[in-house]
N, CA, C and O atoms as CSV, one atom per row, in Angstrom:
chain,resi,resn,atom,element,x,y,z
A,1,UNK,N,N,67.691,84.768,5.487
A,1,UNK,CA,C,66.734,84.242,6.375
A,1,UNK,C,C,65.488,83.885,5.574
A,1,UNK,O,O,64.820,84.653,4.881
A,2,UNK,N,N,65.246,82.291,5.840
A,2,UNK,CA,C,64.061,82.089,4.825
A,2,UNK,C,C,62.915,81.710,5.822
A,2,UNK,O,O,63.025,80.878,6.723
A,3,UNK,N,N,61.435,82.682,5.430
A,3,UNK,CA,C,60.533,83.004,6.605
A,3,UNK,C,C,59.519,82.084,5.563
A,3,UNK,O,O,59.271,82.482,4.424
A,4,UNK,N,N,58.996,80.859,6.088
A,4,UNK,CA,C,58.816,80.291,5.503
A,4,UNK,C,C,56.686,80.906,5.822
A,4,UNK,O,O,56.115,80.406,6.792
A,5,UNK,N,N,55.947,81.845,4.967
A,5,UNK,CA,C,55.130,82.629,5.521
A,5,UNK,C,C,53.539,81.394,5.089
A,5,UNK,O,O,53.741,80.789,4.036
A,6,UNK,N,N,52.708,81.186,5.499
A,6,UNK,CA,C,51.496,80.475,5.745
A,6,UNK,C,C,50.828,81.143,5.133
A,6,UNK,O,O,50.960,82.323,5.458
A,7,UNK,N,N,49.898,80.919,4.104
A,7,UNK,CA,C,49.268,81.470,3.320
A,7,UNK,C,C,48.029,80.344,3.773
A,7,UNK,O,O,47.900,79.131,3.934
A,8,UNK,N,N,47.103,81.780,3.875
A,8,UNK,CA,C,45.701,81.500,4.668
A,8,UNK,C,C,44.386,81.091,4.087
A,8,UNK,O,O,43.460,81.677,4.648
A,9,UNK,N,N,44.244,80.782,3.731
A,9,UNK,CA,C,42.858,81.150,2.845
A,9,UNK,C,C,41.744,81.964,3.385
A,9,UNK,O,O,41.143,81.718,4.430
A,10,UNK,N,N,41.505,83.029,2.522
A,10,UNK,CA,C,40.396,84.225,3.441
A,10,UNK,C,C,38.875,83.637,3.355
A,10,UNK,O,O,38.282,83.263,2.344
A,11,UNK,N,N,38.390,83.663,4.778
A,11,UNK,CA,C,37.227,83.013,4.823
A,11,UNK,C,C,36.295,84.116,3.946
A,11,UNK,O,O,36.328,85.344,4.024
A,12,UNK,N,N,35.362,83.170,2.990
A,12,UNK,CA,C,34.670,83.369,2.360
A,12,UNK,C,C,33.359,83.462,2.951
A,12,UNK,O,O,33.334,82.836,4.011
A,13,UNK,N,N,32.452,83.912,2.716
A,13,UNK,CA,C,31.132,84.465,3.117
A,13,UNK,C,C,30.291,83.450,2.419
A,13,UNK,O,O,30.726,82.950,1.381
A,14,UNK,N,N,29.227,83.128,2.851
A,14,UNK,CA,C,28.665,81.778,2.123
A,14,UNK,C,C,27.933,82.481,0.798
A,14,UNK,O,O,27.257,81.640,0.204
A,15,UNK,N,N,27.900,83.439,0.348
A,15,UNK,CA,C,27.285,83.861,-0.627
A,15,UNK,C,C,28.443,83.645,-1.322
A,15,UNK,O,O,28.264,83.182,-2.449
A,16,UNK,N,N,29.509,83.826,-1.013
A,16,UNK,CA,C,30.360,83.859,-2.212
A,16,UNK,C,C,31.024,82.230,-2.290
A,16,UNK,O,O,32.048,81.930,-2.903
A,17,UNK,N,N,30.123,81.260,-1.476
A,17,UNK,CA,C,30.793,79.961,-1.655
A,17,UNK,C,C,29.854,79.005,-2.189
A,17,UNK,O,O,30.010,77.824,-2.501
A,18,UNK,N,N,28.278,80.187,-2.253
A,18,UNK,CA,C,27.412,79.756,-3.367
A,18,UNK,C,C,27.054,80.039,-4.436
A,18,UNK,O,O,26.192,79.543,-5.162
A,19,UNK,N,N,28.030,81.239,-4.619
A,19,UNK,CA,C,28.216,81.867,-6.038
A,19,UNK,C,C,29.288,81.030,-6.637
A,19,UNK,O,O,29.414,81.331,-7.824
A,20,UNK,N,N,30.181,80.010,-6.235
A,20,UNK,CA,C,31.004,79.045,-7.013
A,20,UNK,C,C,30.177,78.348,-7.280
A,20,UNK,O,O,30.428,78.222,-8.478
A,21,UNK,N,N,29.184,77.649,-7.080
A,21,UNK,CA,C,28.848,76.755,-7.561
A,21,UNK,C,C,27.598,77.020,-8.416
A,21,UNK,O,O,26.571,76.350,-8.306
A,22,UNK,N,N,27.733,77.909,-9.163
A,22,UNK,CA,C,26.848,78.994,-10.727
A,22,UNK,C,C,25.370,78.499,-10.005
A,22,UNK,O,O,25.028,78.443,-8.824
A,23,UNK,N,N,24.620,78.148,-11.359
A,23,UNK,CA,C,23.076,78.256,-11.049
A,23,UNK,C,C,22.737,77.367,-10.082
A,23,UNK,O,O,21.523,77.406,-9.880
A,24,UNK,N,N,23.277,76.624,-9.438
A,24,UNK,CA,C,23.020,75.662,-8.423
A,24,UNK,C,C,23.068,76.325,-6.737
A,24,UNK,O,O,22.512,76.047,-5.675
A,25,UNK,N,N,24.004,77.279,-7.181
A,25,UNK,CA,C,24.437,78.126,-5.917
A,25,UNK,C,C,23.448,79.670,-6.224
A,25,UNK,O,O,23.579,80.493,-5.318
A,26,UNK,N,N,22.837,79.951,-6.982
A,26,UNK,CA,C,22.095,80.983,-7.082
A,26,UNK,C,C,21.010,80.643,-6.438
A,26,UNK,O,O,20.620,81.169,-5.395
A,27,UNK,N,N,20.324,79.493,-7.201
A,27,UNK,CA,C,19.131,78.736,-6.727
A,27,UNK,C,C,18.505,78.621,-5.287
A,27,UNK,O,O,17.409,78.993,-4.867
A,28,UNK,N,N,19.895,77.781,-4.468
A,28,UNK,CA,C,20.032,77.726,-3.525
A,28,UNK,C,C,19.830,78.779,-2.638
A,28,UNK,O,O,19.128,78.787,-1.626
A,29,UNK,N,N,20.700,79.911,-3.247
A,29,UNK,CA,C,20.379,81.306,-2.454
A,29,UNK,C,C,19.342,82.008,-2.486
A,29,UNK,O,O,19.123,82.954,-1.728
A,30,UNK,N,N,18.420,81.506,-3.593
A,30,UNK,CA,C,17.636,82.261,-3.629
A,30,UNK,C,C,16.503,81.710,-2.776
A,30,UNK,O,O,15.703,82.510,-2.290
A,31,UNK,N,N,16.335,79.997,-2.488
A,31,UNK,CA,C,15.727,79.574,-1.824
A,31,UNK,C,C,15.730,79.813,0.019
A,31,UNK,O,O,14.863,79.910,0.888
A,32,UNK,N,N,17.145,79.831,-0.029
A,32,UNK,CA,C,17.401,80.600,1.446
A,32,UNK,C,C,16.673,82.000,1.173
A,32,UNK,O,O,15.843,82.156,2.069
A,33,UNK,N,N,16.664,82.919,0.414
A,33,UNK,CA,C,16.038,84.301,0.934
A,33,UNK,C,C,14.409,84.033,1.056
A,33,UNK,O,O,13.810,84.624,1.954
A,34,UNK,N,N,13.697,83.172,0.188
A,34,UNK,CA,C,12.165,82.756,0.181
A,34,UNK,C,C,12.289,81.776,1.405
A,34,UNK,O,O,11.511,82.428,2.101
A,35,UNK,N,N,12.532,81.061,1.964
A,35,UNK,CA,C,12.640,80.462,3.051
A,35,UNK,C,C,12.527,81.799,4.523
A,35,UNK,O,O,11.630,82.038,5.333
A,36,UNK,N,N,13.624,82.282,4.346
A,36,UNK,CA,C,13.514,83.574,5.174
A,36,UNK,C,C,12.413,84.609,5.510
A,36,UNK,O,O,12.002,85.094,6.565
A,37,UNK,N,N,12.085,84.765,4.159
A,37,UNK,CA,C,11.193,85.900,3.961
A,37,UNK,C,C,9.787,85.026,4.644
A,37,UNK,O,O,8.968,85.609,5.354
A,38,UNK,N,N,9.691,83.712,4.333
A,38,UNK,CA,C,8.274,83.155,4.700
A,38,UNK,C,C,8.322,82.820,6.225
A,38,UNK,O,O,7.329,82.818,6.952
A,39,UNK,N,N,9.403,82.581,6.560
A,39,UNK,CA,C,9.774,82.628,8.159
A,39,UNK,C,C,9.201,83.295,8.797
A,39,UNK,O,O,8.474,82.931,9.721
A,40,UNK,N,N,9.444,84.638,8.375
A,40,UNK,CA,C,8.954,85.943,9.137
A,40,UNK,C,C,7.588,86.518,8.815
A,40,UNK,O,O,7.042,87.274,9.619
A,41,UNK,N,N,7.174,86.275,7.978
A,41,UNK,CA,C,5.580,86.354,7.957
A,41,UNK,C,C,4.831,85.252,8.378
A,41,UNK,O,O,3.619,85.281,8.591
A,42,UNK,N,N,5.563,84.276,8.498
A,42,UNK,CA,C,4.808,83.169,9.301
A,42,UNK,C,C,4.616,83.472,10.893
A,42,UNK,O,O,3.684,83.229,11.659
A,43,UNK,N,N,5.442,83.885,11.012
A,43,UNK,CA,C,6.225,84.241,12.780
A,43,UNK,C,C,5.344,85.574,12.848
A,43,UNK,O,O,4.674,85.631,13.879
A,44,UNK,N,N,5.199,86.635,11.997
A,44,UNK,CA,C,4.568,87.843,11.899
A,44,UNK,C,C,2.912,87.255,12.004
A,44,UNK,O,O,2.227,87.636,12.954
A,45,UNK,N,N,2.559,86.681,11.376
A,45,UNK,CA,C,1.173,85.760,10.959
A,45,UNK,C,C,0.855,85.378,12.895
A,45,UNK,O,O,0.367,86.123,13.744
A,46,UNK,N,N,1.220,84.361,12.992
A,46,UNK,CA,C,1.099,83.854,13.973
A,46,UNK,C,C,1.526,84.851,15.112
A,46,UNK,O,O,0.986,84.505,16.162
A,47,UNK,N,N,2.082,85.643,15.220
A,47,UNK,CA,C,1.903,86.474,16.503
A,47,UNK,C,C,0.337,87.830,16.727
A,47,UNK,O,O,-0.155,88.474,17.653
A,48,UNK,N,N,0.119,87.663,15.362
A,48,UNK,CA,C,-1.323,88.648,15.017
A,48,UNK,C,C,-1.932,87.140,15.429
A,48,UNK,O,O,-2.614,87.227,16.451
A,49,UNK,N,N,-1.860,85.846,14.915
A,49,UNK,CA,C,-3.411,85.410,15.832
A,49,UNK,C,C,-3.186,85.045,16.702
A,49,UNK,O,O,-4.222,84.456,17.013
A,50,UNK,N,N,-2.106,84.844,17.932
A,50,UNK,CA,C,-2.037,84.565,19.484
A,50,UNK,C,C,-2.653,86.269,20.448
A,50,UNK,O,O,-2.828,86.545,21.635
A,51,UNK,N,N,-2.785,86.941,19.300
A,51,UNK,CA,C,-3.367,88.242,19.860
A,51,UNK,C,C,-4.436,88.218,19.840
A,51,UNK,O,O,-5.168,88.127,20.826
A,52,UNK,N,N,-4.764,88.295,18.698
A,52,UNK,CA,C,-6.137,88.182,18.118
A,52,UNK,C,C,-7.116,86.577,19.442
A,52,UNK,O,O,-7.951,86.523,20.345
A,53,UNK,N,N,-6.236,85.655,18.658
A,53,UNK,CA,C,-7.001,84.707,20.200
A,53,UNK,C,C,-7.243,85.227,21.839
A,53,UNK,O,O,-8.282,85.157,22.496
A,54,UNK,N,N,-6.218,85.643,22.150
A,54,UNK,CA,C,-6.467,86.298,23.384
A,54,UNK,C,C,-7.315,87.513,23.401
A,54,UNK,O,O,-8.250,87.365,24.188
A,55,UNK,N,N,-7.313,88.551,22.862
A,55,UNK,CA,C,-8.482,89.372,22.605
A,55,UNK,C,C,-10.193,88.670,22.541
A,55,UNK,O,O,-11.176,89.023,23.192
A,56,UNK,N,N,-10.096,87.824,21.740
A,56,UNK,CA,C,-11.172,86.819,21.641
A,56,UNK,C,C,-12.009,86.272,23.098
A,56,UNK,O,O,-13.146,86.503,23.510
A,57,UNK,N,N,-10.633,85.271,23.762
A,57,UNK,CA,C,-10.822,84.824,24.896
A,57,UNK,C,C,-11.724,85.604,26.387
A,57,UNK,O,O,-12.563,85.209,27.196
A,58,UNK,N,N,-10.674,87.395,26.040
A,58,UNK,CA,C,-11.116,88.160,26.738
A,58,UNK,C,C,-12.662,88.375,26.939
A,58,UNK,O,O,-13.305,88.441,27.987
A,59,UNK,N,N,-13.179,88.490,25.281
A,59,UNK,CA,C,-14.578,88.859,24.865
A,59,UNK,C,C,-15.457,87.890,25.427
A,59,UNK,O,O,-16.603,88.128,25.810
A,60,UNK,N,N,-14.993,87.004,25.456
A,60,UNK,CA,C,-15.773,85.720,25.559
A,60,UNK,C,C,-16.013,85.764,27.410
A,60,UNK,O,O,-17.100,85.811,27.985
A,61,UNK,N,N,-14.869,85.737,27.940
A,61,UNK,CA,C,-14.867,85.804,29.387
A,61,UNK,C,C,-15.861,86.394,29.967
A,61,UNK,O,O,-16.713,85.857,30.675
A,62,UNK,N,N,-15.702,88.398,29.450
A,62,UNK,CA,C,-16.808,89.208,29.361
A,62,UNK,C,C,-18.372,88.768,29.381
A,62,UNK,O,O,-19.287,88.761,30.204
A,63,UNK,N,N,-18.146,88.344,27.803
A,63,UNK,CA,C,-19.652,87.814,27.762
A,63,UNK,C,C,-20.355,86.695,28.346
A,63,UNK,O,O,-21.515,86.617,27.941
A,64,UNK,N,N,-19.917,85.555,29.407
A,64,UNK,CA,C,-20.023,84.593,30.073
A,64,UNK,C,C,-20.527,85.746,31.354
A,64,UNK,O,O,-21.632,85.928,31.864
A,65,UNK,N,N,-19.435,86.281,31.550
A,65,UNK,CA,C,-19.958,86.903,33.042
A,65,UNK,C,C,-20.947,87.610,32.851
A,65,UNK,O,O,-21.872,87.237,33.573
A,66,UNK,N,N,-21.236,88.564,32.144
A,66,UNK,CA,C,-22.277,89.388,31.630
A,66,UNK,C,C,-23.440,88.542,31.625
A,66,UNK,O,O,-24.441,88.943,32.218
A,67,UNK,N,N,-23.454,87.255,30.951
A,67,UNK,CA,C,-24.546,86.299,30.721
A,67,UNK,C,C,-25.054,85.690,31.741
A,67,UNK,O,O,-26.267,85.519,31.866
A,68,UNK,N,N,-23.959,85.197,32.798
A,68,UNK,CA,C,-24.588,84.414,34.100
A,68,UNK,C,C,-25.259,85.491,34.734
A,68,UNK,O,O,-26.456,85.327,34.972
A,69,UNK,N,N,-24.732,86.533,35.045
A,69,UNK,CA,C,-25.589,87.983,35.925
A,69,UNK,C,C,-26.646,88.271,35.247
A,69,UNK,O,O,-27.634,88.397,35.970
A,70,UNK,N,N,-26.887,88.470,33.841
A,70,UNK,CA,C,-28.635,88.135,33.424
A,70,UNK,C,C,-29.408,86.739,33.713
A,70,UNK,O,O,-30.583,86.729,34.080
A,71,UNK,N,N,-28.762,85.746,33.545
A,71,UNK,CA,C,-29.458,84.506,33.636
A,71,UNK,C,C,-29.729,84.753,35.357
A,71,UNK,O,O,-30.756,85.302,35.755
A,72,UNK,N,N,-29.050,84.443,35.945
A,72,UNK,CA,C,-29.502,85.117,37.472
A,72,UNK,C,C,-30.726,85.843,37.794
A,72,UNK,O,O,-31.770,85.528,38.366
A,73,UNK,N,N,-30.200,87.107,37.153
A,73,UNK,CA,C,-31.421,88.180,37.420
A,73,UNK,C,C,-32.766,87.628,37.072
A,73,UNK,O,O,-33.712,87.852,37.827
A,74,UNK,N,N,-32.947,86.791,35.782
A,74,UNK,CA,C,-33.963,86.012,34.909
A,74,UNK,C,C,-34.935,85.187,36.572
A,74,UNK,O,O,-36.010,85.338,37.152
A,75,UNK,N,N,-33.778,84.395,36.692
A,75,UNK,CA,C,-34.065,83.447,37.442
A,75,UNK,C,C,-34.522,83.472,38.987
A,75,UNK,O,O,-35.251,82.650,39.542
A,76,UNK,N,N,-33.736,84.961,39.715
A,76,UNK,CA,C,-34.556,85.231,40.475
A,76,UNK,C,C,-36.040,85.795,40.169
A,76,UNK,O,O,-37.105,85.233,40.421
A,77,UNK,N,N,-35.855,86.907,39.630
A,77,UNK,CA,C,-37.504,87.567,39.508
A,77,UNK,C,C,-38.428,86.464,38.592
A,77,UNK,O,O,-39.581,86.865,38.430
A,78,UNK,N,N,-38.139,85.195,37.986
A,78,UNK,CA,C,-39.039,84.054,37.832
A,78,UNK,C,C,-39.333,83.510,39.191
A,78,UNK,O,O,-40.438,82.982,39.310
A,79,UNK,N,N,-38.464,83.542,40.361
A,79,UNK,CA,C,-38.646,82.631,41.386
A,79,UNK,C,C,-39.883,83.231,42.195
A,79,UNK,O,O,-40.658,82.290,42.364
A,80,UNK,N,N,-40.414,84.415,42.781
A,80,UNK,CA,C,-41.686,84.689,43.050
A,80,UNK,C,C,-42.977,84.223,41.787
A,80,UNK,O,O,-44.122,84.102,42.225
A,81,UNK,N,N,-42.782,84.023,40.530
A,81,UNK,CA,C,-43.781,83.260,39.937
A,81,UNK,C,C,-43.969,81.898,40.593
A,81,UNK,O,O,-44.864,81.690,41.412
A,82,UNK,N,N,-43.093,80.983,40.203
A,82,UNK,CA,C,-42.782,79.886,40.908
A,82,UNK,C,C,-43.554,79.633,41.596
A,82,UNK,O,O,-44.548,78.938,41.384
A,83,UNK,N,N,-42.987,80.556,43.282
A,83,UNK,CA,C,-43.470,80.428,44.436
A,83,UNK,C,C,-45.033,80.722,44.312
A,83,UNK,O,O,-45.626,79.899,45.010
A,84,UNK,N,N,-45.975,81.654,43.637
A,84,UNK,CA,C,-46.988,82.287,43.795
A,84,UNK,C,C,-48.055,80.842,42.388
A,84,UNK,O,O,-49.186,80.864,41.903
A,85,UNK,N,N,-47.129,80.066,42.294
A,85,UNK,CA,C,-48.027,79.106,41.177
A,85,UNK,C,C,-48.158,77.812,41.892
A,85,UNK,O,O,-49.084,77.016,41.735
A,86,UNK,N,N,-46.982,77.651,42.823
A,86,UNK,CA,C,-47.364,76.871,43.893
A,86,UNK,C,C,-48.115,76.975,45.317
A,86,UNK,O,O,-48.451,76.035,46.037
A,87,UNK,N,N,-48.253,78.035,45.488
A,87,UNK,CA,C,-49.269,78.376,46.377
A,87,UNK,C,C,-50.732,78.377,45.900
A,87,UNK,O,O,-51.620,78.189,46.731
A,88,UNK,N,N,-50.980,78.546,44.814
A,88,UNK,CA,C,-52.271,78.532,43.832
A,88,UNK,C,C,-52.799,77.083,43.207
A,88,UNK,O,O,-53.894,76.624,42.882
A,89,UNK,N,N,-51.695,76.706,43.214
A,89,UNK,CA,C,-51.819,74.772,42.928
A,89,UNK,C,C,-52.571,74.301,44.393
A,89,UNK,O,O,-53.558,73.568,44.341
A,90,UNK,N,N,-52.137,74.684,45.440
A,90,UNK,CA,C,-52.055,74.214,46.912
A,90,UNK,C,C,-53.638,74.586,47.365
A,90,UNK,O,O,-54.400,73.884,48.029
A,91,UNK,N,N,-53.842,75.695,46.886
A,91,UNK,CA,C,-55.727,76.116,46.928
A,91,UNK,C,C,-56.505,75.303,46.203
A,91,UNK,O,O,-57.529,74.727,46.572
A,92,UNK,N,N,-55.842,75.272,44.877
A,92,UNK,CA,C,-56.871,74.609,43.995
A,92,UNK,C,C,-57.048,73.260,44.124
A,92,UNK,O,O,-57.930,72.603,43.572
A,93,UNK,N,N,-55.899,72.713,45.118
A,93,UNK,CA,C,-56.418,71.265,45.539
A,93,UNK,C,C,-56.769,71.553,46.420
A,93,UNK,O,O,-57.702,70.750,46.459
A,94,UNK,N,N,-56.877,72.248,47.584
A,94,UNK,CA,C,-58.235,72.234,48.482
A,94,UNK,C,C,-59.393,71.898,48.006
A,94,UNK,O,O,-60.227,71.010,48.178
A,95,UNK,N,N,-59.144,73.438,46.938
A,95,UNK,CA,C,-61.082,73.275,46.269
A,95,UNK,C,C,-61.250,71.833,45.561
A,95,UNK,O,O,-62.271,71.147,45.606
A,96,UNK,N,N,-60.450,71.618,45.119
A,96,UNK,CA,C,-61.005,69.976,44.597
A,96,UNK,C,C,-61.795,69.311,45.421
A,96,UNK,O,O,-62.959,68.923,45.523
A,97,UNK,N,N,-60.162,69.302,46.315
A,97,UNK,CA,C,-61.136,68.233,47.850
A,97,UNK,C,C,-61.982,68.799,49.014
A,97,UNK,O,O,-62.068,68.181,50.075
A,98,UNK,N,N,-62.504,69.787,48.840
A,98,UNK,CA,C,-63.703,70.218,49.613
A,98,UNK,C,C,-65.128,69.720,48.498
A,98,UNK,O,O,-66.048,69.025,48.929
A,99,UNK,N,N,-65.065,70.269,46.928
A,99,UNK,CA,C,-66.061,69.767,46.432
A,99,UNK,C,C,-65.901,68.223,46.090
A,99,UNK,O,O,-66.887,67.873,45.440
A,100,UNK,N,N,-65.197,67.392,46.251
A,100,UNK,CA,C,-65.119,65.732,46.261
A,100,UNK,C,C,-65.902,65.798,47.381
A,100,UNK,O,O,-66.980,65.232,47.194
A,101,UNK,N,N,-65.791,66.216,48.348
A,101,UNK,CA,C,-66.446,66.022,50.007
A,101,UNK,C,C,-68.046,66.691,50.174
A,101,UNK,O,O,-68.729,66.620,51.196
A,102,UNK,N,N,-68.437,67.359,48.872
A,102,UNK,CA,C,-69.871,67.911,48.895
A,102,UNK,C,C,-70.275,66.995,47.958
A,102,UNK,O,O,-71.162,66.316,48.476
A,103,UNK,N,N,-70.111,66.724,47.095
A,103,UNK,CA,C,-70.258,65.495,46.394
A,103,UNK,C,C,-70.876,64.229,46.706
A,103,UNK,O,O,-70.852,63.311,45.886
Protein backbone atom coordinates (compact mmCIF):
# COMPACT_ATOMS: atom_id res chain seq x y z
CA UNK A 1 0.00 0.00 0.00
CA UNK A 2 1.59 3.18 -1.25
CA UNK A 3 0.36 6.21 1.14
CA UNK A 4 1.32 8.75 -0.90
CA UNK A 5 2.02 11.28 2.59
CA UNK A 6 1.97 15.46 1.96
CA UNK A 7 4.74 16.99 3.31
CA UNK A 8 3.84 20.36 4.84
CA UNK A 9 5.93 23.01 5.26
CA UNK A 10 6.00 24.17 9.07
CA UNK A 11 4.87 27.64 9.32
CA UNK A 12 7.64 29.71 10.19
CA UNK A 13 7.44 32.62 12.60
CA UNK A 14 8.39 35.85 10.87
CA UNK A 15 11.51 36.16 12.86
CA UNK A 16 12.71 33.21 11.50
CA UNK A 17 11.65 34.31 7.84
CA UNK A 18 13.71 37.40 8.62
CA UNK A 19 16.50 35.69 9.85
CA UNK A 20 16.80 34.11 6.10
CA UNK A 21 17.32 36.93 4.69
CA UNK A 22 20.94 37.73 6.98
CA UNK A 23 21.62 41.48 7.62
CA UNK A 24 18.72 42.67 5.66
CA UNK A 25 16.38 40.60 7.80
CA UNK A 26 18.15 41.62 11.10
CA UNK A 27 17.88 45.22 10.16
CA UNK A 28 14.49 44.98 9.40
CA UNK A 29 13.83 43.38 12.73
CA UNK A 30 15.42 45.49 14.42
CA UNK A 31 13.55 48.38 12.92
CA UNK A 32 10.25 46.66 13.76
CA UNK A 33 11.36 46.50 17.58
CA UNK A 34 12.37 50.61 17.45
CA UNK A 35 9.21 51.22 15.61
CA UNK A 36 7.39 49.38 18.48
CA UNK A 37 9.13 50.57 21.27
CA UNK A 38 8.42 54.35 19.92
CA UNK A 39 4.77 53.39 19.43
CA UNK A 40 4.30 52.96 22.92
CA UNK A 41 5.91 55.85 24.34
CA UNK A 42 4.30 57.85 21.90
CA UNK A 43 0.83 56.36 22.91
CA UNK A 44 2.32 56.49 26.69
CA UNK A 45 3.40 60.35 25.86
CA UNK A 46 0.21 61.33 24.60
CA UNK A 47 -2.06 59.76 27.11
CA UNK A 48 0.04 61.83 30.04
CA UNK A 49 -0.90 65.03 27.95
CA UNK A 50 -4.77 64.32 27.24
CA UNK A 51 -4.54 64.19 31.16
CA UNK A 52 -2.50 66.66 31.84
CA UNK A 53 -4.87 68.90 29.28
CA UNK A 54 -7.88 68.02 31.04
CA UNK A 55 -6.51 68.68 34.48
CA UNK A 56 -5.54 72.06 32.95
CA UNK A 57 -9.03 72.70 31.50
CA UNK A 58 -10.42 71.84 34.95
CA UNK A 59 -8.08 74.65 36.56
CA UNK A 60 -9.00 76.98 34.22
CA UNK A 61 -12.87 76.36 34.56
CA UNK A 62 -12.20 76.88 38.39
CA UNK A 63 -10.46 79.92 37.89
CA UNK A 64 -13.08 81.63 35.42
CA UNK A 65 -15.74 80.89 37.98
CA UNK A 66 -13.77 82.01 40.88
CA UNK A 67 -12.98 85.21 38.73
CA UNK A 68 -16.53 86.18 37.53
CA UNK A 69 -17.79 85.88 41.46
CA UNK A 70 -14.94 88.48 42.31
CA UNK A 71 -15.49 90.62 39.31
CA UNK A 72 -19.19 90.68 40.48
CA UNK A 73 -18.55 91.30 43.98
CA UNK A 74 -16.03 94.30 42.52
CA UNK A 75 -18.82 95.52 40.59
CA UNK A 76 -21.54 95.50 42.88
CA UNK A 77 -19.96 97.29 45.95
CA UNK A 78 -18.55 99.92 43.01
CA UNK A 79 -22.27 100.32 42.11
CA UNK A 80 -23.30 102.47 45.36
CA UNK A 81 -20.16 104.74 44.33
CA UNK A 82 -21.63 105.14 41.01
CA UNK A 83 -24.97 105.81 42.31
CA UNK A 84 -23.70 108.32 45.19
CA UNK A 85 -21.37 110.30 42.24
CA UNK A 86 -24.40 110.71 40.36
CA UNK A 87 -26.44 112.06 42.82
CA UNK A 88 -23.56 114.62 43.66
CA UNK A 89 -23.17 115.55 39.90
CA UNK A 90 -27.14 116.24 40.09
CA UNK A 91 -26.49 118.92 43.17
CA UNK A 92 -23.64 120.35 41.75
CA UNK A 93 -25.62 121.29 38.75
CA UNK A 94 -28.19 122.80 40.75
CA UNK A 95 -25.55 124.89 42.40
CA UNK A 96 -24.30 125.95 39.08
CA UNK A 97 -27.70 126.94 38.03
CA UNK A 98 -28.90 128.68 41.05
CA UNK A 99 -25.54 130.83 41.00
CA UNK A 100 -25.96 131.46 36.92
CA UNK A 101 -29.47 132.82 38.25
CA UNK A 102 -27.74 135.21 41.06
CA UNK A 103 -25.52 136.31 38.59
Amino acid sequence: MNQLFLQVPQQQGIIDVLMNYGVLGVFALLMIGVIYYMSKQFVSLNKKNEDRIVELEKRLETYLVEDRATLMEAVMSNNHVIENNTALMKQLVQIVEKLEKND
